[in-house]
GUGU-304242 format. One record per residue (C-alpha): residue number from 1; residue in three letters; y, x, z. Coordinates in nm, 2 decimals. Each point is the difference from the previous one (the first is absolute). Layout:
GUGU-304242
k;r;v;u;w
NUM;ALA;Y;X;Z
...
This chain:
GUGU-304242
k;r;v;u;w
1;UNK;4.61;-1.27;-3.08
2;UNK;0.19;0.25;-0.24
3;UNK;-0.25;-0.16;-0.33
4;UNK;0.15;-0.28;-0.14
5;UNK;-0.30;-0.11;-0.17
6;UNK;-0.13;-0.12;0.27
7;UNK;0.08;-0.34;0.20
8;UNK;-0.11;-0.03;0.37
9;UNK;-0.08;-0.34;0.11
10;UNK;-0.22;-0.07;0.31
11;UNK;-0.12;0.35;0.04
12;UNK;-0.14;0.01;-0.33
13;UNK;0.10;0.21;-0.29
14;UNK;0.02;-0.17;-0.39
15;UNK;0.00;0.22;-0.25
16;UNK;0.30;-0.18;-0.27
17;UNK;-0.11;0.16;-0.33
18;UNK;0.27;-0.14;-0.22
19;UNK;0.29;0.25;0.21
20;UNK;0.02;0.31;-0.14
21;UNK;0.22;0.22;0.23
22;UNK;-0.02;0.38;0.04
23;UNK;-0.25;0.16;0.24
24;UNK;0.18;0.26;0.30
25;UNK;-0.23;0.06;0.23
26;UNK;-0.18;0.31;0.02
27;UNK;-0.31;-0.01;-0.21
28;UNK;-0.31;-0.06;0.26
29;UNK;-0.27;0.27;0.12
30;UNK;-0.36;-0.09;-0.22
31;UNK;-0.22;-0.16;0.19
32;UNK;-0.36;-0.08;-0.18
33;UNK;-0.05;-0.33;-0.03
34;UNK;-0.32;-0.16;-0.15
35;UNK;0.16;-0.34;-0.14
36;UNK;0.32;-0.01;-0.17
37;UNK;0.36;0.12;0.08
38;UNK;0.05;-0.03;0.34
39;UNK;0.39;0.02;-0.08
40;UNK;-0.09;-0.33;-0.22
41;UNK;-0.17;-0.19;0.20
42;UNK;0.19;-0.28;0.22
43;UNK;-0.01;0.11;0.41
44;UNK;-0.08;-0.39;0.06
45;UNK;-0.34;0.12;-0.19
46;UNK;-0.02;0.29;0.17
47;UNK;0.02;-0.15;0.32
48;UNK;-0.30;-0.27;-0.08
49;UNK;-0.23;0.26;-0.11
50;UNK;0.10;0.23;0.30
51;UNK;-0.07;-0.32;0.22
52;UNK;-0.31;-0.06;-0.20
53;UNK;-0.13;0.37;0.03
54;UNK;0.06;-0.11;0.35
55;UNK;-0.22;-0.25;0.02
56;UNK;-0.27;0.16;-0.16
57;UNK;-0.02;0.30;0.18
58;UNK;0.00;-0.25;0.32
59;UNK;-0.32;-0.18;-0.13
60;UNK;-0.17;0.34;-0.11
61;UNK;0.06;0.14;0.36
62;UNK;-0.13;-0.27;0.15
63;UNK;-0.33;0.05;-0.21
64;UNK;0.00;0.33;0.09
65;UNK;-0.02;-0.08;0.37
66;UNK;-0.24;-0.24;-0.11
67;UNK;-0.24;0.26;-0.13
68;UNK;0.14;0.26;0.24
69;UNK;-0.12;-0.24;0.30
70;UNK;-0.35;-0.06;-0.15
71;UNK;-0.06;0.39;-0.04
72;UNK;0.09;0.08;0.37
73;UNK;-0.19;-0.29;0.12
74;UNK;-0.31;0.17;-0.22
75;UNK;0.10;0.34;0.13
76;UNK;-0.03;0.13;-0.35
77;UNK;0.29;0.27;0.07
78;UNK;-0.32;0.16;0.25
79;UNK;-0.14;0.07;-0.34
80;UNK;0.24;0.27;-0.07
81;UNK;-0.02;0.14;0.33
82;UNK;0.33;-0.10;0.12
83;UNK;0.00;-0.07;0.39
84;UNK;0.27;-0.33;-0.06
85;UNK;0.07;-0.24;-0.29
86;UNK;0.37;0.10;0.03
87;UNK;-0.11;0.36;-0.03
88;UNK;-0.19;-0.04;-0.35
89;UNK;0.28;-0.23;-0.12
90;UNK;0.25;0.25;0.06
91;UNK;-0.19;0.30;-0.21
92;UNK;-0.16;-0.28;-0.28
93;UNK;0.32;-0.18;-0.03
94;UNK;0.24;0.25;0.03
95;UNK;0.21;-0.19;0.30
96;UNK;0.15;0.18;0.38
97;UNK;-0.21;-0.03;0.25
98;UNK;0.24;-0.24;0.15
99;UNK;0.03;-0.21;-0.29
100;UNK;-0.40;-0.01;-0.03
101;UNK;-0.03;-0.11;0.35
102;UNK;0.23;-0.28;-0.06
103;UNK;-0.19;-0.11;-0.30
104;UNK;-0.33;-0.02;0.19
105;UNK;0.17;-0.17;0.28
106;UNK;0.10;-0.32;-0.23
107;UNK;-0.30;0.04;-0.20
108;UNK;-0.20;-0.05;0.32
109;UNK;0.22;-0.29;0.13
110;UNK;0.02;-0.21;-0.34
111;UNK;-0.39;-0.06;0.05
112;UNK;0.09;-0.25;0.27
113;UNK;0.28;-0.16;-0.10
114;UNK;-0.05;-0.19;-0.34
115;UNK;0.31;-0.15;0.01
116;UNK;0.21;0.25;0.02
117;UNK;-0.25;0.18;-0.26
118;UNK;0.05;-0.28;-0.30
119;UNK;0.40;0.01;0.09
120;UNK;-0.03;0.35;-0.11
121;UNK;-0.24;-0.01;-0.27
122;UNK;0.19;-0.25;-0.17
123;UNK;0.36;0.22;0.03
124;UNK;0.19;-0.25;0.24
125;UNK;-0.02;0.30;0.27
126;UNK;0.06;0.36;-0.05
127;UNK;-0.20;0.30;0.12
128;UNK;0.32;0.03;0.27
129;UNK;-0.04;-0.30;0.11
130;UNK;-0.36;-0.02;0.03
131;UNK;0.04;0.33;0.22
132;UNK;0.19;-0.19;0.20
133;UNK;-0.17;-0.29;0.09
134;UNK;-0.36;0.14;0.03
135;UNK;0.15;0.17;0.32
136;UNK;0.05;-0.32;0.16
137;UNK;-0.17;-0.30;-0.19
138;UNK;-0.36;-0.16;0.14
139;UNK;-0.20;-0.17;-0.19
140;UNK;0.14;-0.29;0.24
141;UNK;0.35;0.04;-0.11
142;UNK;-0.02;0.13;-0.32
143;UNK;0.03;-0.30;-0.18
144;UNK;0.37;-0.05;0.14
145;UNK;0.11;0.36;0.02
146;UNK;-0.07;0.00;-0.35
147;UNK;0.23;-0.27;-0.08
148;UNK;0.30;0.16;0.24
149;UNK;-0.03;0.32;-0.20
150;UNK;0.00;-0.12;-0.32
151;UNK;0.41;-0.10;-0.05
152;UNK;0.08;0.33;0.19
153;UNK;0.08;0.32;-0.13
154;UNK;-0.18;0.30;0.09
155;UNK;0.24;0.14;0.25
156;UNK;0.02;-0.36;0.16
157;UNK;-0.38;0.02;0.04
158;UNK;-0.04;0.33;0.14
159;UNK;0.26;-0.12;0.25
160;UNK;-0.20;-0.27;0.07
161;UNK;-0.31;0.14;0.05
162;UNK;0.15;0.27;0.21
163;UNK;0.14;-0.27;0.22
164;UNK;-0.32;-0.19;0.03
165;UNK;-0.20;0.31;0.10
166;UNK;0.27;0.02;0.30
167;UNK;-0.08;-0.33;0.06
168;UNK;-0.31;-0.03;0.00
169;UNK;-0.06;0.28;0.21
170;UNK;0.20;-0.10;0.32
171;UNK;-0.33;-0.09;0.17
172;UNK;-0.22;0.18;-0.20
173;UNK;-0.23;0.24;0.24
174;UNK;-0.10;0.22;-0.27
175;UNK;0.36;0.03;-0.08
176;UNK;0.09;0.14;0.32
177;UNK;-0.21;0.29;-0.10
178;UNK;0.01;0.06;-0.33
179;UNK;0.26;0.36;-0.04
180;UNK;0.08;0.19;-0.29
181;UNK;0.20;0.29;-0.14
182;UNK;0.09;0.08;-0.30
183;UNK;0.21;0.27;-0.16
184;UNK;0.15;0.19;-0.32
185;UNK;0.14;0.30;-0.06
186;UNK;0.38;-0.04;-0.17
187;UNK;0.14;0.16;-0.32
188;UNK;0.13;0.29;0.24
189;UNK;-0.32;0.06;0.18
190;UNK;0.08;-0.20;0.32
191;UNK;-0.29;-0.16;0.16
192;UNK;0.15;-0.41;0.05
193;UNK;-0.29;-0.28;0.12
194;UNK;-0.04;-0.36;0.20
195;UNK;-0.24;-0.02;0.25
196;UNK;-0.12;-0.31;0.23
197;UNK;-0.15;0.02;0.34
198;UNK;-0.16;-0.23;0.25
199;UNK;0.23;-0.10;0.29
200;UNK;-0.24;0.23;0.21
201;UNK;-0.03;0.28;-0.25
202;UNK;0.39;-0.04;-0.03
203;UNK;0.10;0.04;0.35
204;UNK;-0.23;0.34;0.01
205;UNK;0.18;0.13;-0.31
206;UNK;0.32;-0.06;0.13
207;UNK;-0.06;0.12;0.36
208;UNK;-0.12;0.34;-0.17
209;UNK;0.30;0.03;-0.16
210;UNK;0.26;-0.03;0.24
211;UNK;-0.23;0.21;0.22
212;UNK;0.00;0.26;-0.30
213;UNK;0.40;-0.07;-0.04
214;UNK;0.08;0.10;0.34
215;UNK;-0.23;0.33;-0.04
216;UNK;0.20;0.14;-0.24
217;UNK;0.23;0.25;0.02
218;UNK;0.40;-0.10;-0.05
219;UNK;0.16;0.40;-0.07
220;UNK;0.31;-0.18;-0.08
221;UNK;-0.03;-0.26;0.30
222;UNK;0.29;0.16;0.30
223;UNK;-0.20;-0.07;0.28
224;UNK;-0.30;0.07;-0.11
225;UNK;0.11;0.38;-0.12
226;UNK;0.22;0.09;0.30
227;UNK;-0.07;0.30;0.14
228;UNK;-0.17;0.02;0.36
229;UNK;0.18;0.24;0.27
230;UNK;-0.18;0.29;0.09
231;UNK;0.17;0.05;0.34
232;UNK;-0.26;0.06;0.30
233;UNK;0.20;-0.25;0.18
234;UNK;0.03;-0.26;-0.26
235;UNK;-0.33;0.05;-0.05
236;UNK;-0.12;0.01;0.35
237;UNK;0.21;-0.36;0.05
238;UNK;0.19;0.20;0.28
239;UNK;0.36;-0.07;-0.11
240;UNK;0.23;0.00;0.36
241;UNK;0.28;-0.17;-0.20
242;UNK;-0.22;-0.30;-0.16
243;UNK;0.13;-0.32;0.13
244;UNK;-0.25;-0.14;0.28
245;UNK;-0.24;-0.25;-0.19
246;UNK;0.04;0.17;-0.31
247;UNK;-0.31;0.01;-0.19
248;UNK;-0.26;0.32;0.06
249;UNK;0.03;0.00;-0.44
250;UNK;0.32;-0.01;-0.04
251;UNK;0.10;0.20;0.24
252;UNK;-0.24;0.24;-0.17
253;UNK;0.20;-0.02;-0.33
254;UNK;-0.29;-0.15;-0.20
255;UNK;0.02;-0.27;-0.25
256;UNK;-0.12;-0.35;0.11
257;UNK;-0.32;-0.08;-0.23
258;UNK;0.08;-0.22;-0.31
259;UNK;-0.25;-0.23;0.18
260;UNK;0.15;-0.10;0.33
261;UNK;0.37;0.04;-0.16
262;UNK;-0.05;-0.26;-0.30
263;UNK;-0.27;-0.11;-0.17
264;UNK;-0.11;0.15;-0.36
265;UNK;0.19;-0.21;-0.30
266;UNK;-0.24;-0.05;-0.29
267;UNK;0.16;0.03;-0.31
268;UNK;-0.20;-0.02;-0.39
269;UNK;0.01;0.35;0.00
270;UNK;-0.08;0.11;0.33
271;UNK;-0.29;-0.26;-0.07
272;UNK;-0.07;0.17;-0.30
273;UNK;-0.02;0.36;0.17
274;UNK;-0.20;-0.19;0.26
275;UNK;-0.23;-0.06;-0.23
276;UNK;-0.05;0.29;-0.20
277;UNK;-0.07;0.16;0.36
278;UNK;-0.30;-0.18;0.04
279;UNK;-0.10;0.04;-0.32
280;UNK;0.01;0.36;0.04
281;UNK;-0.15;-0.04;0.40
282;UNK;-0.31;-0.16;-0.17
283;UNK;-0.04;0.24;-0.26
284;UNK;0.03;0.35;0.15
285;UNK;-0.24;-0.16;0.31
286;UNK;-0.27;-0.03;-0.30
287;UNK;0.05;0.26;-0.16
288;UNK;-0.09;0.23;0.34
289;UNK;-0.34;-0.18;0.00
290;UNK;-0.08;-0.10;-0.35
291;UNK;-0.27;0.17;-0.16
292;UNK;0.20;-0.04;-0.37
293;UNK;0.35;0.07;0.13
294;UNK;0.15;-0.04;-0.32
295;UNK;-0.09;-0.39;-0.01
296;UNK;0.30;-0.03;0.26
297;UNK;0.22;0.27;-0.14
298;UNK;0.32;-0.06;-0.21
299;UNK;-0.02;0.24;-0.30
300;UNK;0.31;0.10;-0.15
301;UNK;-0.05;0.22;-0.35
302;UNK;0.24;0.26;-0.06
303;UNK;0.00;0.25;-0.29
304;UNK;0.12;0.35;0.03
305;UNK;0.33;-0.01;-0.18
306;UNK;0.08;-0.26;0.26
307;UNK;-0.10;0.22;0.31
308;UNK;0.20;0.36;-0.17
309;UNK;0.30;-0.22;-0.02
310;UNK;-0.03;-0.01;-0.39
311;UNK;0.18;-0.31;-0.15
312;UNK;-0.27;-0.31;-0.07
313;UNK;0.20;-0.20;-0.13
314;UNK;-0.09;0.04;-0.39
315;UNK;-0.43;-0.01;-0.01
316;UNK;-0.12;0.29;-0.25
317;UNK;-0.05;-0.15;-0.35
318;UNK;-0.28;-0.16;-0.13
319;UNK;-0.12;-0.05;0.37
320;UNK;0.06;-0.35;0.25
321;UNK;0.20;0.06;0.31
322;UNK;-0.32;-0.11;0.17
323;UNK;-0.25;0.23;-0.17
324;UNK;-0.18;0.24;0.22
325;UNK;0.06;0.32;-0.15
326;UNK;0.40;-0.12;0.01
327;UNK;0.20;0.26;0.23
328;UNK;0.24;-0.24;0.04
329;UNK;-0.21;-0.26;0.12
330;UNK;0.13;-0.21;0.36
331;UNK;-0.13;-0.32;0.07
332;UNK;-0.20;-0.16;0.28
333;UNK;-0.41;0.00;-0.08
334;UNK;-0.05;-0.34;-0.22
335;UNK;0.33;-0.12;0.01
336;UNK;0.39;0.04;-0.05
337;UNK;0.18;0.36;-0.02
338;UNK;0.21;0.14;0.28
339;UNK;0.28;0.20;0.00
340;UNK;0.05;0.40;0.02
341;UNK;0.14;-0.06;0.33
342;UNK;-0.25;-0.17;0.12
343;UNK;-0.27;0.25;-0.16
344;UNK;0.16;0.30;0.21
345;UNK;0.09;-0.18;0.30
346;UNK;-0.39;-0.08;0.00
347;UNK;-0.09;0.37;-0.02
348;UNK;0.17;0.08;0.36
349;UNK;-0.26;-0.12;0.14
350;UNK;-0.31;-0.15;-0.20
351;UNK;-0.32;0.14;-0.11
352;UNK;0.02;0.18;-0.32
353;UNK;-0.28;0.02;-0.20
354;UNK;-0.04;0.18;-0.36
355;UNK;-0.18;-0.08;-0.30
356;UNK;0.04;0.15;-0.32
357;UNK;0.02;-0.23;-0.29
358;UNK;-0.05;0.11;-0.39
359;UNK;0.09;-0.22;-0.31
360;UNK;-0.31;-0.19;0.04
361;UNK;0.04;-0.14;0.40
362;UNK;-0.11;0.19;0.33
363;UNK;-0.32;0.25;-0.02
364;UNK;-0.25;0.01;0.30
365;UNK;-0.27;0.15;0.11
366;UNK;-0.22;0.06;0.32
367;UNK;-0.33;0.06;-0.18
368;UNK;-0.31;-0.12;0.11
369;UNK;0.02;0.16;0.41
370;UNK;0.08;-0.37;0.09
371;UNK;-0.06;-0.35;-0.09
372;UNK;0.31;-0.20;0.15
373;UNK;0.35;0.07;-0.17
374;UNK;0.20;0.16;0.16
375;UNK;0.41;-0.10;0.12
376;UNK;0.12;0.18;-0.32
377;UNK;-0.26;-0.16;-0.18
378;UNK;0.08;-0.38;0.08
379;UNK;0.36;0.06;0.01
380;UNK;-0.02;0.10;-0.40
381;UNK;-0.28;-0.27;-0.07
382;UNK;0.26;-0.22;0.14
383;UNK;0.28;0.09;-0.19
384;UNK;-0.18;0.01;-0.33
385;UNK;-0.15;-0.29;0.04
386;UNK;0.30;-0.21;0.14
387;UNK;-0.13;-0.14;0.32
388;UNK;-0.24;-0.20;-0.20
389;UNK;-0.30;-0.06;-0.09
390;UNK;-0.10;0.11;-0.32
391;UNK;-0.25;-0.29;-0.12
392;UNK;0.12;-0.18;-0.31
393;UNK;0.18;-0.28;0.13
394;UNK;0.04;0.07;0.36
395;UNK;0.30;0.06;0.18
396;UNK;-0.14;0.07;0.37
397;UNK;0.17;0.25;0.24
398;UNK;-0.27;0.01;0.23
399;UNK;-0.20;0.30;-0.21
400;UNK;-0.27;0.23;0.05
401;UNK;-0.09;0.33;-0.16
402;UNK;-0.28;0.02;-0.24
403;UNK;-0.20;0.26;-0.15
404;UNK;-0.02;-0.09;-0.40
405;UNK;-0.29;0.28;-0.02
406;UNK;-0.18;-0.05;0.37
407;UNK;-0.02;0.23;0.27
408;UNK;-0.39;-0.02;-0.02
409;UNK;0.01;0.05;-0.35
410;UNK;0.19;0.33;-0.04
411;UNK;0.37;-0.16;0.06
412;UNK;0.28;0.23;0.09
413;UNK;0.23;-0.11;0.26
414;UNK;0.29;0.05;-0.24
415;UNK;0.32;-0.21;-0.14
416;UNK;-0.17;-0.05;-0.36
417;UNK;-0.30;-0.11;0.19
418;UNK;0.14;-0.24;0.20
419;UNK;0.18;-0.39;0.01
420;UNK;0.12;-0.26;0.14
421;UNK;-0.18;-0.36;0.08
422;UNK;0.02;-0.22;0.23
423;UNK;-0.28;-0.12;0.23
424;UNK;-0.13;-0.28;-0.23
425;UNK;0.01;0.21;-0.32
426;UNK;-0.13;0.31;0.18
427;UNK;-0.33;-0.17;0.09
428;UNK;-0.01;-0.19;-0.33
429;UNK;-0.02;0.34;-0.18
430;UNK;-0.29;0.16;0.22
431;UNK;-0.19;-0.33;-0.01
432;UNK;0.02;-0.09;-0.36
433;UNK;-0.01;0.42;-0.14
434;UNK;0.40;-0.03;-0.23
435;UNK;-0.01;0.26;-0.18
436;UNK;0.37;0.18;0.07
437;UNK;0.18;0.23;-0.29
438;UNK;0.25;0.21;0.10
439;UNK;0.30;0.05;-0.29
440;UNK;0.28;0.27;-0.03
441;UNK;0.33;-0.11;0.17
442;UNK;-0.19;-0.17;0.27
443;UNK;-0.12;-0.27;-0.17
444;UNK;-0.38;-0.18;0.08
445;UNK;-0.20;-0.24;-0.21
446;UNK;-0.28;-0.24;0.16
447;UNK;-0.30;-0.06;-0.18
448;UNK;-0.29;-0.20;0.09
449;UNK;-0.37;0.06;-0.01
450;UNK;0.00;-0.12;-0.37
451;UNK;0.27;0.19;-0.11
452;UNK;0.26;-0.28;-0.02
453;UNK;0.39;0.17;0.11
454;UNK;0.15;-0.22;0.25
455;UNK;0.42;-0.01;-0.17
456;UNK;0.23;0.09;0.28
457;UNK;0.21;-0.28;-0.17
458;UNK;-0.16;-0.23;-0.27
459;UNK;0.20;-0.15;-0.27
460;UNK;0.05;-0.36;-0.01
461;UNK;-0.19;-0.18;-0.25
462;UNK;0.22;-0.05;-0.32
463;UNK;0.08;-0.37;-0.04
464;UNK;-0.17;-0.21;-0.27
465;UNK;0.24;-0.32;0.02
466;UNK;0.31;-0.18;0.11
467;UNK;0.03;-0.08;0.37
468;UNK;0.01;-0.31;-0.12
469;UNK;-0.38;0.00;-0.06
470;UNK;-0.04;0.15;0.38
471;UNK;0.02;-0.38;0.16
472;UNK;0.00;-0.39;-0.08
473;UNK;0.32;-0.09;0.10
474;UNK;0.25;-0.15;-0.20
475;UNK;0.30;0.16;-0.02
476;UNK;0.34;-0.09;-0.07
477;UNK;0.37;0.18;0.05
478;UNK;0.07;-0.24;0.27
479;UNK;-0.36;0.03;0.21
480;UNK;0.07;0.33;0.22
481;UNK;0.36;-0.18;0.06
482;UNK;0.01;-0.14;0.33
483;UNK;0.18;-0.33;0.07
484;UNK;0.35;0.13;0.16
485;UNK;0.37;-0.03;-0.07
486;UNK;0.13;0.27;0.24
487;UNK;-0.08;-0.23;0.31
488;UNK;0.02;0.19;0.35
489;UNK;-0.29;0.03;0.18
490;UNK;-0.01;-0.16;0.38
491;UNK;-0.25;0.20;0.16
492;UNK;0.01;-0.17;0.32
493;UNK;-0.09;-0.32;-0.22
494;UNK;-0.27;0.13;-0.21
495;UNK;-0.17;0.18;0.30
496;UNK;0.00;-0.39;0.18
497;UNK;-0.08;-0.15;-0.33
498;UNK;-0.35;0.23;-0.02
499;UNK;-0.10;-0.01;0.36
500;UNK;0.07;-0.40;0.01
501;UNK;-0.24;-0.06;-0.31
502;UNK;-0.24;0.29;0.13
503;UNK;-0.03;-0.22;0.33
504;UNK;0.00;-0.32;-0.20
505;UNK;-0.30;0.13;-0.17
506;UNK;-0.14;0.07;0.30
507;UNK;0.00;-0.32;0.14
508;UNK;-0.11;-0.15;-0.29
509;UNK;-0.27;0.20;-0.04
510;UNK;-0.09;-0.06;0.35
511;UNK;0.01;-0.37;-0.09
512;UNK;-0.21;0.03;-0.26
513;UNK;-0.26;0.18;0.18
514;UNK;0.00;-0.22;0.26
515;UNK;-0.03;-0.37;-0.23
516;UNK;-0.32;0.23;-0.19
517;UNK;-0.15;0.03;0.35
518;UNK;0.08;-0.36;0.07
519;UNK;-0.19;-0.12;-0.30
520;UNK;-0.29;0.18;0.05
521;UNK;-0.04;-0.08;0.36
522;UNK;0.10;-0.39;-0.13
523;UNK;-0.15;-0.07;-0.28
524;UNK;0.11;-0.34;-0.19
525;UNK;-0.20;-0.27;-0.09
526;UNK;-0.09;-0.03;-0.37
527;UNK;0.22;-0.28;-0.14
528;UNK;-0.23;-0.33;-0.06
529;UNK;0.00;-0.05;-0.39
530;UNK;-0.04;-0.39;0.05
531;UNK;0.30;-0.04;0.24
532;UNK;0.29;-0.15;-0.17
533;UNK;0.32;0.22;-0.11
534;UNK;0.30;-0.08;0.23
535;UNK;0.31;-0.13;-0.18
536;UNK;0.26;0.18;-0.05
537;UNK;0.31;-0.08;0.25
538;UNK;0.24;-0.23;-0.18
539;UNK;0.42;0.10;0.13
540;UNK;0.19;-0.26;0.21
541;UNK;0.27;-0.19;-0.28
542;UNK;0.29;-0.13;0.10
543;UNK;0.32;-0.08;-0.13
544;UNK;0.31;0.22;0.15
545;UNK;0.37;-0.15;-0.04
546;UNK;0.21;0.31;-0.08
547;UNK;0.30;-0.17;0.03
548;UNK;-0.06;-0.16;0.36
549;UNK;-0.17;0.31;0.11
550;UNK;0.32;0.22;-0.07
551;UNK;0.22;-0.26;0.16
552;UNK;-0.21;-0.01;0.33
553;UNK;-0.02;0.40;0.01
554;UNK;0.40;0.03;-0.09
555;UNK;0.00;-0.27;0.34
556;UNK;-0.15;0.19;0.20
557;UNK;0.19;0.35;-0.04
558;UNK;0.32;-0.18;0.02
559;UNK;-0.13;-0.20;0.39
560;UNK;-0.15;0.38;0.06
561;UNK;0.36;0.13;-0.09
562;UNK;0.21;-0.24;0.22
């Protein structure tokens, strides 16, 4: 607001040419630019070729749903030997693996709901909103959800839809059991998540943890840390001065249970203790019969500086905190770092076990006396390796270890010798003979049987046009704009508005079912050419006094009146 050369009217900047007045403001960062000065240019046409960008990346989404739809339906992502159409879009296409999901999800859905499909192609709908309503819309209702959504903004819509789920869902059986959970780990390394349970499966999860709750030990709770007489009296309950009907335990000195005094008061983080109680109940009751102990086993990696007490908090240069030759490494197996504390209160009483490390990752070696790894073995497969599986593409957890060179063969049961896959990948390589090539700094290329790599990550093609030439649509600055002027949305309103026209469909569709049976159970007679047409009905005339009429209605409110 500080340049007077430029006048604000409606939101829209004009550029006044003919005032010359001195320029204060700091001179702006350099930003590329591949038209003219953005300084220059008027933000009214900035904003109608943001909008219009807009639009077009709207309409070439929706092609590439399109097209993403049609390969899934073919099953061309098998072709790569990918086990999902989300998984190959994620490594071909660069996306998350949540993000990929998501996109096959809508790409999937779109095939069956044409209306909905054009709205998009043609930019009057944005990818957000299209998420939106292909988790509700039918091809039944389609038609009028599309028109709801299309004067809403996208937070409007994503209310709506979220709303509408609830809904429609009340006396939904499959609702009843659908559950979930879902979590993330925050930016200090706290574990934070949702989950949804049955009413059932609720009512278990809850009883478990008031049950756990009450087990635990309170040190800080009065009556629960009182100390218990050690008299031979007391203890015998043969106190001559207890008042007659005086309780055997109290006269004994001993603290009522927690129990029978008052009942347990769950609190969020006596719940959360709860919980991690179980967790640990299940884990350590697996681990005493599991076969692969460490499957069920929380690894914590420590380095040796951390351990001798040596400071970790500045990494040795040139290496990542996370490396595995790092002394000062402390963080939980595949996932955030814990504190020194926490490293040495861990050592009081869990397992240590040592590996040595050089610049290169962890070195060992049993030889060939056995065939299966052993604990060491998986535990530094693991941690090279990331939990993962290391086929191009795949992001499993679930992961088996594989000989590159095979047992049969000459294979050593050795680190260099072995990797991760999962259970698809692992049988894909024995049945189809990948050749595996094992690189410096724990690095492996695939190849196939004709010598073609296989990229861990492929570039995406380079682009050989404007978006513009990605779709049909016609696109103007004011297309992706919906129709709203800062209008509240009434939820309760919209939500009757849908299900009233959903059920009005409904019946009409019912309707029209029903006369298409009637006519073909009824058939009409064909029409007799020679009959004669019927005239059309001619209206009643007649004359109407306006003046008399007026007078005889003003009569009869004013007898009606008295």
């Amino acid at each position: 607001m500080s340049d007077l050369t430029v006048n604000v009217k409606h939101m829209f900047d004009t550029m006044q040419p003919d005032t010359k007045q001195p320029d204060t403001t700091p001179a702006p960062v350099p930003v590329p630019a591949s038209g003219p000065d953005p300084d220059r240019v008027p933000l009214e046409r900035l904003e109608a070729q943001i909008c219009e960008l807009a639009g077009h990346i709207a309409a070439a989404t929706c092609r590439f749903l399109v097209l993403l739809g049609d390969f899934d339906a073919r099953r061309g992502w098998e072709s790569w030997e990918m086990p999902s159409c989300a998984g190959w879009l994620s490594w071909k296409c660069q996306m998350s693996s949540g993000a990929a999901r998501e996109h096959v999800r809508v790409a999937r859905a779109l095939r069956d709901l044409p209306v909905i499909r054009a709205e998009f192609a043609a930019a009057r709908l944005s990818y957000a909103k299209v998420r939106a309503l292909t988790r509700i819309a039918t091809a039944a209702t389609e038609q009028g959800l599309a028109e709801m959504a299309r004067p809403m903004t996208g937070n409007q819509l994503e209310r709506f839809a979220r709303a509408h789920r609830q809904v429609s869902r009340a006396g939904d059986a499959t609702a009843r059991t659908w559950r979930r959970l879902s979590w993330r780990l925050d930016d200090d390394g706290s574990l934070s998540g949702t989950f949804r349970l049955p009413p059932l499966a609720g009512a278990v999860l809850l009883q478990a943890l008031r049950a756990a709750a009450g087990d635990l030990e309170h040190p800080h709770d009065p009556a629960a840390s009182a100390p218990v007489p050690t008299d031979p009296q007391a203890s015998a309950g043969t106190d001559p001065q207890a008042p007659a009907g005086t309780p055997a335990q109290a006269r004994a000195g001993e603290a009522p249970a927690a129990s029978q005094a008052t009942p347990v008061k769950v609190t969020s983080s006596s719940a959360a203790d709860a919980l991690l109680v179980i967790a640990e109940a299940f884990l350590a009751g697996q681990i005493a019969t599991a076969a692969n102990p460490e499957v069920y086993q929380v690894i914590v990696h420590v380095g040796t500086d951390v351990l001798a007490g040596v400071s970790a908090e500045t990494p040795p240069a040139g290496q990542e905190p996370d490396h595995p030759a790092d002394p000062a490494r402390c963080h939980v197996e595949d996932g955030p770092a814990v504190s020194v504390a926490t490293a040495h209160m861990l050592t009081c009483t869990a397992v240590l076990s040592w590996m040595r490390h050089d610049h290169d990752g962890t070195l060992l070696d049993i030889g060939r006396r056995s065939r299966k790894p052993t604990a060491a073995l998986r535990r530094a497969a693991r941690e090279r390796d990331h939990c993962r599986c290391r086929y191009p593409g795949c992001e499993s957890r679930r992961v088996d270890l594989h000989h590159i060179q095979h047992w049969i063969n000459g294979g050593r049961t050795c680190l260099e010798n072995l990797l991760s896959l999962c259970k698809y990948h692992h049988m894909l390589v024995h049945d189809r003979g990948y050749l595996i090539a094992a690189r410096p700094g724990g690095e492996f290329t695939f190849y196939r049987l004709d010598g073609t790599a296989i990229s861990p990550s492929p570039p995406l093609p380079a682009s050989d046009g404007a978006i513009a030439d990605c779709h049909d649509a016609d696109i103007t600055p004011g297309t992706i704009i919906p129709p709203w002027y800062g209008e509240r949305l009434d939820l309760d309103y919209a939500i009757h508005a849908a299900f009233a026209h959903a059920e009005y469909q409904a019946r009409q569709h019912d309707r029209d079912q029903r006369d298409q049976a009637y006519r073909q159970t009824h058939p009409q007679p064909a029409p007799d050419p020679d009959a004669p047409e019927p005239e059309p009905r001619q209206p009643d005339l007649y004359g109407i006094n306006i003046i008399t009429a007026a007078q005889n209605l003003g009569k009869r409110y004013a007898y009606s009146s008295s």
